[in-house]
N, C-alpha and C positions, 0 to 999 in steps of 0.2 A: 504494500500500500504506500504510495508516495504520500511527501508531505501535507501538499495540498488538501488530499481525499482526508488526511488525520483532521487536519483544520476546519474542512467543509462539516465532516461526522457533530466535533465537538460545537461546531456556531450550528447545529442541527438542520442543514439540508443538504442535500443529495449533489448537487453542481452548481457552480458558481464560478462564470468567467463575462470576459469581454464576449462582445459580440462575434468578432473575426475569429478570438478560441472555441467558439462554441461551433461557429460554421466548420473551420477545419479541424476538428476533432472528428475522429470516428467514430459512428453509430456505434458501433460494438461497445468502443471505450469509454461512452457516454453511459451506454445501457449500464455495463460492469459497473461505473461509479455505483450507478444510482441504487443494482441489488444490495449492495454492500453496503447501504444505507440503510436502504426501508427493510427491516426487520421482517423473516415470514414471510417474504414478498409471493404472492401468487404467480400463478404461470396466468391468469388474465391477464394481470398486470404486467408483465414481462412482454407478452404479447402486443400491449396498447404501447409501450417504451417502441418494441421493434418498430412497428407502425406510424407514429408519430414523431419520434427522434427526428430521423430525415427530411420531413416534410419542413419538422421547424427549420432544421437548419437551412434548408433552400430559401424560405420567408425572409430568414434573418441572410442570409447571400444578398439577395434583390433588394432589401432595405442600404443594407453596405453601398450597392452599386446604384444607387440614386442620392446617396447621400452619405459625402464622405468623412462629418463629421459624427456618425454614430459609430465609430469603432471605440466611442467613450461609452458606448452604452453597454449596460449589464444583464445576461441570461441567467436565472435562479431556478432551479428545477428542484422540484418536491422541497421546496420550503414550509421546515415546520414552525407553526405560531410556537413563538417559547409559554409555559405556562399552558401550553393548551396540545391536543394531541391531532390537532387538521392541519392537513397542506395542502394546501392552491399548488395543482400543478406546474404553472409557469409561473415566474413575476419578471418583466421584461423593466428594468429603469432607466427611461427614456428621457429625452431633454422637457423638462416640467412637468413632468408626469411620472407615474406607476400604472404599468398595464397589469391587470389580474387574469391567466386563462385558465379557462378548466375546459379541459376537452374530453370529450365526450366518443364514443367509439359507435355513433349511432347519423341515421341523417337528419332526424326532425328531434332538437333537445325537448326534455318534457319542461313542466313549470318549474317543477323540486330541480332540474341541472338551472336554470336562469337563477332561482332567488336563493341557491346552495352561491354563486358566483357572486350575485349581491351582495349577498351577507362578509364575503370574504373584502370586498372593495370599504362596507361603510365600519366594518371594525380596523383596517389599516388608518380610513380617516380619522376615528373614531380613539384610537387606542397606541398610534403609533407615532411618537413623538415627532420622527424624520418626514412625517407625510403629512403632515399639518402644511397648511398653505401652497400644497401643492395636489395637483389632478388626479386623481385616483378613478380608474379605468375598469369595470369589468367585462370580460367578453367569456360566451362561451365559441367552442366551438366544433359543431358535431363533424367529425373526420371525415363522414362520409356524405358530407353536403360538397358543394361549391358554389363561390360568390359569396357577395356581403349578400346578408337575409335583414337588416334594420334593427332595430330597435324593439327589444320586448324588456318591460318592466324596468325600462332604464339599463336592461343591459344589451349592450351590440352583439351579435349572433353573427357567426361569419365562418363559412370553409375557409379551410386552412390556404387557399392557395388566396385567400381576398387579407389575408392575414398583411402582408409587407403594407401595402396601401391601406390597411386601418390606424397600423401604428405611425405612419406618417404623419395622419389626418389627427389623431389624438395628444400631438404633441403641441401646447397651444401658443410656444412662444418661442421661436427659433434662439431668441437670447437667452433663454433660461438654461440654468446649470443642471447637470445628470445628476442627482443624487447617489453616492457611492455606493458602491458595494458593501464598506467597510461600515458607513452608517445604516444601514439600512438593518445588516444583519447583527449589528450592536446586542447584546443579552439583553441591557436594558432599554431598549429602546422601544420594546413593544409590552402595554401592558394593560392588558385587558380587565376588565369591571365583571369580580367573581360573582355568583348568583348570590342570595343568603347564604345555600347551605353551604357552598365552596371557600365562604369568607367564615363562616364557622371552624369550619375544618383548620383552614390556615391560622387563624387568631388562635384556637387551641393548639396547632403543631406551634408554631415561631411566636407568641404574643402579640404580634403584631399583625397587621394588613396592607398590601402590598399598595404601593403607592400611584394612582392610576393616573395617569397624564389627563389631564383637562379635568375627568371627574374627578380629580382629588378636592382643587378649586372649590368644589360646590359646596364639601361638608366641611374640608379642613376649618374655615371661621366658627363654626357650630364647637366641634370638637374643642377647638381653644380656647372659646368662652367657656363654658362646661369645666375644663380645669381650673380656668383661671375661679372661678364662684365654686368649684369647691375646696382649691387654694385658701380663699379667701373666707370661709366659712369656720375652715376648721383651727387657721391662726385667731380670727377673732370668737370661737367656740358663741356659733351661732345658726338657725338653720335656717334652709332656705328651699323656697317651691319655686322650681325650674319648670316653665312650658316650652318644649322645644316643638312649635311646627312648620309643616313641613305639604307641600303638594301631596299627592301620594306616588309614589316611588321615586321620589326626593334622596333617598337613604336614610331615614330616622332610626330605621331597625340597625342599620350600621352602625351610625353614629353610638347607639345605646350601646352596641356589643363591645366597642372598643374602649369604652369609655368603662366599662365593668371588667376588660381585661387589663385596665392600665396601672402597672406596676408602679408609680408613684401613691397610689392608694395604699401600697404595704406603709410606707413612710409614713403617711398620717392616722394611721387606724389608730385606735386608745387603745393601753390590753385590759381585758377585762381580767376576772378573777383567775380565766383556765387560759391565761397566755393574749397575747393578741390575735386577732380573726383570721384565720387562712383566707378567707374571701372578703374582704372587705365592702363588696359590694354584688348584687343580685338585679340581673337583668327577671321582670316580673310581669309575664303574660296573660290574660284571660284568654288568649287565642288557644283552646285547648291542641291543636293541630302543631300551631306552631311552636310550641312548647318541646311537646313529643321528637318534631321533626330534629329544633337543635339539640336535641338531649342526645338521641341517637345519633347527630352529627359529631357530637363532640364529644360521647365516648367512643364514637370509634377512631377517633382520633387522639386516644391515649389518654383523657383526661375526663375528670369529674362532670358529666353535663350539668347536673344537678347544684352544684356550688355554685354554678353563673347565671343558671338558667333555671324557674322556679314558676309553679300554676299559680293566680291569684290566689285561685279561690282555698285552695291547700294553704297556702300562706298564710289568710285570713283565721281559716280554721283555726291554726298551729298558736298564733298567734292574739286572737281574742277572746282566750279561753280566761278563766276568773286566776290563772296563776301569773296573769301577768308576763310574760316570758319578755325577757329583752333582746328584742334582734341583735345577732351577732355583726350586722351589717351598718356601713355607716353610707351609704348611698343608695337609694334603691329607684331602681330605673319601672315605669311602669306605662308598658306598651300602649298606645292607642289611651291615654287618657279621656278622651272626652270621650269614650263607650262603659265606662264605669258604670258599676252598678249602683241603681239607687236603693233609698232603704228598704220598698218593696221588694224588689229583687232580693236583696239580701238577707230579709228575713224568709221568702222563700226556700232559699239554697241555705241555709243557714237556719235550721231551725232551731238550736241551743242556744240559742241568743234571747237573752229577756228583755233586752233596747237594743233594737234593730239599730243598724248605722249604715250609713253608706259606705261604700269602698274607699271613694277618699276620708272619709271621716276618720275611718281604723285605720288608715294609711298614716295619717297626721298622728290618731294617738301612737302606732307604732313606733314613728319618729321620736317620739318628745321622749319616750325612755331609753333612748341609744345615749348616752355619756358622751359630755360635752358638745358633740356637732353633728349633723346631719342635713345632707343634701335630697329632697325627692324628687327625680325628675319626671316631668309629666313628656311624652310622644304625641303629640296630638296631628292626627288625620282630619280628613272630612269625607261623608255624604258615603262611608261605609257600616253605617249603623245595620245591622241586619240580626242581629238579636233584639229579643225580648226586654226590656228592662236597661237599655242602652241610650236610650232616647234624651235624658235629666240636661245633659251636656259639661260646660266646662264651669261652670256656675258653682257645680257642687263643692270644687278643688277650693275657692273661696270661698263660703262659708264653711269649710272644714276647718281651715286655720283660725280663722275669724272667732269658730267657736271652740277652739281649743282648752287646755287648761292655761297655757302662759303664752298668748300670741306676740307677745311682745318682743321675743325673740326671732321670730321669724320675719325675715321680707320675701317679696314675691320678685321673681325674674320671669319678664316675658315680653314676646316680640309685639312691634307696636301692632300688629292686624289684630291681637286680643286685648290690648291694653284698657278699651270702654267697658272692658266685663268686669273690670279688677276698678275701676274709676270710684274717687270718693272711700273706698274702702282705710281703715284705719291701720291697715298693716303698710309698711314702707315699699313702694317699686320701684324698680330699676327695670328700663326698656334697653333693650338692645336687638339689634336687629339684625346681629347673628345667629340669632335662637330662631330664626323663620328661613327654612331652605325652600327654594322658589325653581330650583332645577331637577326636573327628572333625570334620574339618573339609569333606570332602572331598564330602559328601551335604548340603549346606545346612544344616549342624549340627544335624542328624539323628542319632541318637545310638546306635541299635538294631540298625542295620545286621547289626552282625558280627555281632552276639547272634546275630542269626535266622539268621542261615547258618552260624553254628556246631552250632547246635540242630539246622538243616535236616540237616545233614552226620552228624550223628549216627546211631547204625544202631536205636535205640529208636525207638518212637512218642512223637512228642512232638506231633501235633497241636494239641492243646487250645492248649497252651501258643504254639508259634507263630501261630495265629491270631489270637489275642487282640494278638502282639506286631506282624502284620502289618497290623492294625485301625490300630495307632497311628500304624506307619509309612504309612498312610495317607492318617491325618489330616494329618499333620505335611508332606502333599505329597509322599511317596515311594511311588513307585507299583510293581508287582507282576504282570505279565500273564500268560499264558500263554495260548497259541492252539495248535492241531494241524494249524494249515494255515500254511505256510510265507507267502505269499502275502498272507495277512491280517495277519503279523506286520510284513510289510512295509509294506501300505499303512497300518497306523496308526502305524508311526515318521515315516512323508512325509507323511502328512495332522498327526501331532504339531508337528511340525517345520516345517510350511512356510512359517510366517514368521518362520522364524530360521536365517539363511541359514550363519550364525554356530554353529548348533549342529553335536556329530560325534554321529552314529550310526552301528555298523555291525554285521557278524556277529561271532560270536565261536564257536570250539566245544574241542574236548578233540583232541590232537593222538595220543590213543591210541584215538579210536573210529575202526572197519572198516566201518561200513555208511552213515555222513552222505555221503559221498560219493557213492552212485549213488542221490539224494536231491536232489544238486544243490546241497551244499555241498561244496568244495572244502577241506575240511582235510587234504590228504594231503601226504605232506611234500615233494613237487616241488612243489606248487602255492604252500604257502606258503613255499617256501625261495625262490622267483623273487620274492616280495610285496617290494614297498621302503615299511617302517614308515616313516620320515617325509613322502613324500607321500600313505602311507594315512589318517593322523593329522590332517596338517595342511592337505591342499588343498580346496578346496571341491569341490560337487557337479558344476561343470563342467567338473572334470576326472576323467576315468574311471578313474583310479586311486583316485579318495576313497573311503575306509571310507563316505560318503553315497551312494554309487549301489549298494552290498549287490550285489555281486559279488564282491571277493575276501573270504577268511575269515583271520582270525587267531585263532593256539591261546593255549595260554597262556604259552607262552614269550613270544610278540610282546606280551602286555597286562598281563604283571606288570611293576608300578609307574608303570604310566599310566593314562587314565582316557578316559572319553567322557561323554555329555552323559546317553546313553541305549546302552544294548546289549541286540542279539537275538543270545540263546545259543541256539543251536541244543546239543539236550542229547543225547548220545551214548547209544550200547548199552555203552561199558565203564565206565560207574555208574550200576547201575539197582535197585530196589529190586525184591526177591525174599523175597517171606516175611516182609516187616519189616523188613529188613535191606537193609543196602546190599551189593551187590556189581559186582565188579571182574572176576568171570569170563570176559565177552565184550570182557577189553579187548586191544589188541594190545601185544603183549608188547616187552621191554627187549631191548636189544640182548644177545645173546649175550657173559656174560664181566661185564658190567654190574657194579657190585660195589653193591648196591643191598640195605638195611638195613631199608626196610619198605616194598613196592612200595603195599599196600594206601593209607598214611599219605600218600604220593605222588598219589594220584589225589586222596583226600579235599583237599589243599592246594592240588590244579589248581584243583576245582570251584570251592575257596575263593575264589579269582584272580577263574574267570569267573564267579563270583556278585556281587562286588564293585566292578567298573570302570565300572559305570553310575551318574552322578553324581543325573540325576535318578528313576533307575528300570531295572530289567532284563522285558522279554519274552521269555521262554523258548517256543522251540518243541521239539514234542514233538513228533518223528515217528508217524504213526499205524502204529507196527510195535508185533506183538500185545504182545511182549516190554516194552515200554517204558509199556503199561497201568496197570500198579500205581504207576508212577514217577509220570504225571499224574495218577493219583488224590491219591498223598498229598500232591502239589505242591497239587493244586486243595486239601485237605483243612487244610493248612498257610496256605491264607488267598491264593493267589496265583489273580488273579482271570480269571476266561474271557472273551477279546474277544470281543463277537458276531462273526458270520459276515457 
C-alpha cells in the first residue's frame, strides 16, 4: 500500500487526486484503491466501480480539454462524512463550487436516488465549515441514461457523458478559488447536528457535545447565560426560576442535557451529610417516552441514565411524601414547562396527597430544602399541549414562588417574549434575551418548518400560500411526500436510506384514529402500550424491534420531543378535511369524565407533533378511504409531492 492510499484510509475516503491524476490513472488502480477502503465491499459494488471509473475519467479528460485551468480541480471518490457512516460517491471541487454525485446503475433514478443526493449537498452546506459561502451542487446520475434530463427537486439529473458540460455550467465565477483538497477533507471541518439520542450517547461517552458549525451559534448564548445565573446563585447562596424558551426544535432538550452534564457543577455542589452529590443536577421529564428513550441511551452508553435523567411524576412521588426528603440535586432542569400539571391533574395521579399542589408548586417546595442554592430551570415550548391537565400554562411557575415559604430569596430569569406574565409581581426579574432560542435547529437549519404546518393545521385555505413555502423547503433539502399506497411509502424510506445504516425511520400515526388499524397499522392502544421506545428509537435494523423495519407504530405521545431522521405518518380519519375545514368528527373519543378544555385544539397539537419529528423530511400516507379524498387533495395542493408508483 503506498503512502498516499495510508493517508487517503486514515482522512476516510477511498481516492483523492487532481483532476489530470484521476484521468491518467488506471481503472484497475483506481478500483484496487477504492476495495481497500470500503470495508466488505460487495461484488455489486465492484461491478458499479468497473463501470463507472472510466466513464468519469473520460468526463473529467473533456472538462481538462476545454479548460485548462481545472487541472486545480479535485476528484474525491467514496468520501466518508467523519462522524457519520454515508459517502457521496463523487465530490468533484471545482472553481466556487462543490459538485455532489451519486450514480446510480439504473436509467430513470427513482425519488429516494434524487433526495438520498439532496440530502448529501444541504448537510455539506449545512455542517461543513469549508462550504459555507460557497455552491454546493447535487447531481444524480443514472449510468444508463444519456444527456442532461433537468432539474428534479432541485437536483440536476444527467448521463454520464452530459456530465463535463454540467460541471462547466455549475461553476458560477470563473475568478473564484478551488477549494483544497486538504481543506475540505480537514477531520474537523465537517460536523454534523446529532439527533437527541446520538447527543445522548456522546454527552455520556466524552461529557461533552460536539461543537457544530453555525448551529452551535444558536444555543451557545442560552448555555452561557445558564452558567453564568447558576454561577451567580450559588456564590450569592440564592435561588433562582430560569424560563429558557425556545421555537420548537430550537435545541432546548440540548441545551438542558448539557447543562446537567457540566462538570463545573461538581465544584459548586454543598456536601451534604453522606458526602457531596455525585449528580449535582437532574434533567426532569413528564414526556414518559422520552424519558425511557434517554435512559436506555445513556446506559448503553456506559453510564447511569437515571442520575441525569428522571420521570416527573416519580420524582414528585419520591419527593412529596410527609418525610420531607431533600433532593440531593442543586439544579433541576424540567422539560416543557408550560405542560405542567395543574392541581387537578395532580391530585388525580397523585392520590396520597391530602393538599393537592401543582407540579411547579412541589417543584418550588422541593427547591427551598436543597442547602444554601438552587437553580430551577423551566424549557418552555409552545402549541404542543396534547395531554390532559397541561392546558394551566406558565402562570402556574409564578404563583408557585410567589406562594412559597421565603420568596424573598428567589428572583425570576426570563426572556422578554414572557416577561408580561411575571409583570408587577413582587419577586425581582432579570430579562435577558438569551434564554429565548429563535433558530430551529432540528431540520438542518431549515427555518419554515412550523410555519407550514401551522398554516397546514389551519381550517382556511391557505394553499397558494403553503406551496410556495413548501417550494422553499425544498430547495433548502427538506422534502415532503405523500403516496396512497402504504407499500411504496415504504420502499422509498429503505431504498432513501440504504446507505445509512445510521439513519431512524419509522411509522408514526394519531392514537385517536379507528380505522389505521385494519389497514395494517397498528396504532391501537395495546399495540403500542406493549412498544419499548428506546429500542424502537435507538436499535438498528437488525433488530426487529427498530422503528427501521416499519412494523411497530408510534402515536404521538411516544414522539413528542424526539425526532427521527425521516417519518411515514400514516394520516388518520379523526383529522380530515370536510368542506374546507378540518374536522375531528371521526375521531375516537376521550375517556369518559376526561376534564378536557378544547378537544378540537388537542388533535390540531397531535398532528402538530406528527408533522414535525422528521429531521430530514415527513411521507404521509393516505389511506385510499373515500372519506380521506379531500385531505390528499389539499395535502397534494399545499405542495406535498406524489411518489411515483
Amino acid at each position: 500500500m503506498s503512502p498516499n492510499e495510508v493517508i487517503a484510509i486514515l482522512a476516510r475516503h477511498g481516492w483523492n487526486s487532481s483532476f489530470p491524476d484521476f484521468r491518467d490513472a488506471s481503472p484497475g488502480h483506481v478500483r484496487g484503491v477504492l476495495e481497500r477502503f470500503v470495508r466488505e465491499v460487495s461484488s455489486e459494488q465492484v461491478r458499479a466501480w468497473e463501470e463507472s471509473i472510466p466513464q468519469l475519467q473520460l468526463e473529467v479528460g473533456e472538462v481538462l480539454e476545454t479548460d485548462a485551468t481545472a487541472a486545480n480541480h479535485t476528484a474525491i471518490l467514496e468520501y466518508e462524512l467523519p462522524l457519520e457512516s454515508r459517502r457521496p460517491d463523487v465530490i468533484l471541487l471545482v472553481r466556487g463550487a462543490v459538485v455532489v454525485l451519486e450514480l446510480k446503475g439504473k436509467k430513470k433514478p427513482s425519488q429516494a436516488d434524487v433526495d438520498q443526493a439532496s440530502a448529501y449537498a444541504r448537510d455539506l452546506m449545512c455542517y461543513h465549515r469549508h462550504c459555507a459561502g460557497k455552491s454546493v451542487h447535487a447531481v444524480v446520475v443514472p449510468m444508463h441514461e444519456s444527456g442532461y434530463q433537468g432539474v428534479r427537486s432541485g437536483v440536476h439529473v444527467t448521463g454520464p457523458d452530459g456530465l463535463d458540460a454540467l460541471i462547466q455550467k455549475l461553476q458560477p465565477d470563473w475568478g473564484k478559488s478551488v477549494l483544497s483538497a486538504g481543506e475540505f477533507l480537514s477531520e474537523d471541518a465537517y460536523r454534523p447536528l446529532p439527533t437527541l439520542v446520538h447527543a445522548a450517547r456522546e454527552l455520556m461517552r466524552t461529557g461533552d457535545l460536539r461543537r457544530i458549525h453555525r448551529a452551535h451559534a444558536a444555543t451557545e448564548p442560552a448555555l452561557n447565560e445558564l452558567k453564568r445565573i447558576v454561577h451567580e446563585a450559588a456564590e450569592t447562596k440564592s435561588r433562582r426560576l430560569v424560563l429558557l424558551t425556545g421555537v420548537p426544535g430550537a435545541g432546548k432538550t440540548l441545551v438542558g442535557l448539557q447543562l446537567v452534564h457540566a462538570h463545573f457543577l461538581d465544584d459548586l455542589a454543598v456536601p451534604r451529610a453522606n458526602g457531596k452529590p455525585t449528580a449535582p443536577a437532574v434533567f426532569l421529564s413528564g414526556n414518559g417516552p422520552l424519558v425511557e428513550v434517554l435512559q436506555y441511551e445513556l446506559r448503553g452508553a456506559g453510564g447511569d441514565g437515571k442520575a441525569f435523567v428522571r420521570d416527573v411524576k416519580n420524582y414528585v412521588k419520591k419527593y412529596s411524601g410527609g418525610k420531607h426528603l431533600v433532593p440531593p440535586e442543586h439544579v433541576l432542569v424540567f422539560d416543557e414547562a408550560q405542560r405542567a400539571w395543574d392541581k387537578d391533574r395532580v391530585a388525580e395521579k397523585h392520590i396520597d396527597q391530602r393538599t393537592p399542589k401543582s407540579e411547579p408548586e412541589h417543584f418550588v417546595e422541593f427547591a427551598e430544602r436543597i442547602p444554601e442554592w438552587c437553580v430551577v430551570v423551566g424549557l418552555i415550548g409552545s402549541g404542543q399541549e396534547i395531554h390532559i391537565g397541561e392546558e394551566a400554562g406558565l402562570v402556574q411557575w409564578r404563583h408557585a414562588v410567589e406562594g412559597c415559604e421565603d420568596p424573598g430569596k428567589w428572583i425570576f430569569h426570563v426572556p422578554p417574549g414572557v416577561q408580561s406574565i411575571f409583570t408587577g409581581s413582587p419577586i425581582p426579574i432579570a430579562t435577558s434575551i438569551a434564554l429565548s432560542l429563535d433558530t430551529e435547529i432540528r431540520f438542518h437549519l431549515t427555518s419554515e418548518i412550523h410555519r407550514f404546518v401551522g398554516l397546514l393545521l389551519e381550517s382556511g385555505d391557505y394553499a397558494v400560500e403553503l406551496r410556495d413555502i413548501s417550494g422553499r423547503l425544498e430547495q433548502s433539502g427538506y422534502h415532503l411526500r405523500l403516496t396512497r399506497d402504504l407499500d411504496n411509502a415504504k420502499k422509498y424510506l429503505m431504498d432513501r436510506y440504504s446507505e445509512n445504516a445510521d439513519a431512524r425511520f419509522g411509522i408514526l400515526a394519531s392514537s385517536k384514529d379507528k380505522d389505521l388499524q385494519r389497514l395494517g397499522i397498528p396504532n391501537d392502544f395495546q399495540s403500542t402500550k406493549r412498544l419499548r421506545v428506546g429500542p424502537w428509537y435507538g436499535d438498528g435494523q437488525e433488530k426487529s424491534n427498530s422503528c427501521r423495519n416499519m412494523r411497530d407504530v408510534i402515536t404521538e405521545f411516544q414522539a413528542q420531543g424526539l425526532e427521527l431522521d425521516a417519518v411515514l405518518l400514516a394520516w388518520g380519519t379523526d383529522f380530515v378535511r370536510k368542506e374546507g375545514k378540518w374536522s375531528i368528527e371521526r375521531a375516537r373519543g376521550y375517556k369518559r369524565g376526561a376534564k378536557i378544555k378544547d378537544s378540537f385544539q388537542l388533535r390540531v397539537n397531535s398532528y402538530r407533533v406528527l408533522l414535525t419529528r422528521g429531521r430530514d423530511g415527513t411521507v404521509v400516507f393516505v389511506p385510499p378511504l373515500v372519506e380521506l379524498n379531500e385531505t390528499a387533495d389539499y395535502l397534494v395542493a399545499a405542495g406535498f409531492r406524489m411518489l411515483e408508483e
